[in-house]
N, C-alpha and C positions, 0 to 999 in steps of 0.2 A: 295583793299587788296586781292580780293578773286584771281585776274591776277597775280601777285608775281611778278610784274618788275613795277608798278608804281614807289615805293619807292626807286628802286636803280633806277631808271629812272630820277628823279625830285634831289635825291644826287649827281647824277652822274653829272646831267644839270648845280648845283649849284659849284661842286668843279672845274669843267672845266670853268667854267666863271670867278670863282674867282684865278684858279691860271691864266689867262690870264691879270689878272687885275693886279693880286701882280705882276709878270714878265713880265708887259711891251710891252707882243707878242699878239699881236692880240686884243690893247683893242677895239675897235670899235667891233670889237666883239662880243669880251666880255659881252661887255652893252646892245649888243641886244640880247644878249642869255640870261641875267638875268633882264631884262626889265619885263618879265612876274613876277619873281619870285619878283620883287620888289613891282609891282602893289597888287600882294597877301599877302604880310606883309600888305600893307598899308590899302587893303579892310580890313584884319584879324582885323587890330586894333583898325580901325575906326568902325566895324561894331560889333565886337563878344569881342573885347578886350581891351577897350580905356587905361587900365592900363600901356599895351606898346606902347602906340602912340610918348611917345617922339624919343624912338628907331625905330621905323619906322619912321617915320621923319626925322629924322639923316642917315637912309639908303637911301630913298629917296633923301634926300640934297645930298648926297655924291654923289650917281648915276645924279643926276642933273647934278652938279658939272663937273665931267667925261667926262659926254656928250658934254657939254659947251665947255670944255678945248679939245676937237676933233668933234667940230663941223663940220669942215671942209671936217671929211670924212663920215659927214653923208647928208651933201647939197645937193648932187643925188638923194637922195630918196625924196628930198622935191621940187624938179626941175619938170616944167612940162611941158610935150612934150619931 
C-alpha cells in the first residue's frame, strides 16, 4: 500500500487479461498473465476463506478449461530441448 502502484498494478494485470479473454486476441495470453491471479483466489480460499471455494473452483475450471481448449499453443513450453 505504502508504493501506490501495487493496486493499479495487479487491476490493471486483471482487466488486461480479461478483455483478452472476452475478445478473442491474445488468449494464450491471456491465461498466462492471469494464471497467477488465478492461483491466488484459489490459495485465498482454500486457506483464509473456504466460504468462496466453490467460486474459486469455477475460476479455476474455467481457466483449466481455456487452457485445454488452446493447448496447442502452449506445447512449446512443455517441449524439451
Amino acid at each position: 500500500e505504502a508504493t501506490g502502484y501495487m493496486w493499479p498494478l495487479i487491476k490493471g494485470t486483471e482487466v488486461v487479461g480479461g478483455l483478452m479473454l472476452l475478445t478473442g486476441v491474445w488468449v494464450p495470453l491471456g491465461l498466462v498473465v492471469l494464471a497467477p491471479v488465478t492461483v491466488n483466489i484459489m490459495l485465498w480460499n482454500t486457506q483464509l476463506d473456504p466460504s468462496g471455494l466453490p467460486v474459486a473452483g469455477a475460476v479455476l475450471g474455467l481457466h483449466l478449461l481455456l487452457a485445454w481448449a488452446h493447448r496447442d499453443a502452449f506445447r512449446p513450453l512443455f517441449r524439451l530441448g
